[in-house]
C-alpha angles and dihedrals in degrees: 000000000000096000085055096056083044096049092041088048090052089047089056094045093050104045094076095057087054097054093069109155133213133212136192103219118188126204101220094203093055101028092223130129138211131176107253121186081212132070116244112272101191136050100251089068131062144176128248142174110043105326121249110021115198094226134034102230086058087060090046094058107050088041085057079055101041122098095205078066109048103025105217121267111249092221105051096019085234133118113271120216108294111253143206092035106178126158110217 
């Protein structure tokens, strides 16, 4: 009986380090994105896509799709690479 209370204590302990969020945070000066584990505190930065993302590589790949992201290049009319990725 004792092992169950332990194991369910350790379970809740553990479940809020499981639920980490992502977030694609634009700087609107610069136009470039990065992946950031923290909402944007300050009004030259902003959040796109669909808000918070579970995992990390599904926030990487619509930010590879978004054109907030990769500003079009003037000759071909297509996204360029994203730039500035940084994970905070």
């Amino acid at each position: 009986m004792r092992t169950i209370f332990v194991s369910a204590f350790v379970a809740l302990i553990a479940m809020p380090a499981s639920s980490a969020e992502f977030f694609i945070v634009q700087n609107i000066a610069k136009q470039n994105c990065r992946i950031s584990e923290e909402s944007p505190k300050d009004d030259a930065h902003t959040i796109v896509g669909e808000g918070a993302y579970n995992d990390e590589a599904s926030a990487a790949s619509d930010m590879r799709k978004m054109l907030a992201c990769n500003p079009t290049d003037a000759s071909s009319g297509t996204p360029q690479a994203p730039t500035g990725l940084k994970k905070e």
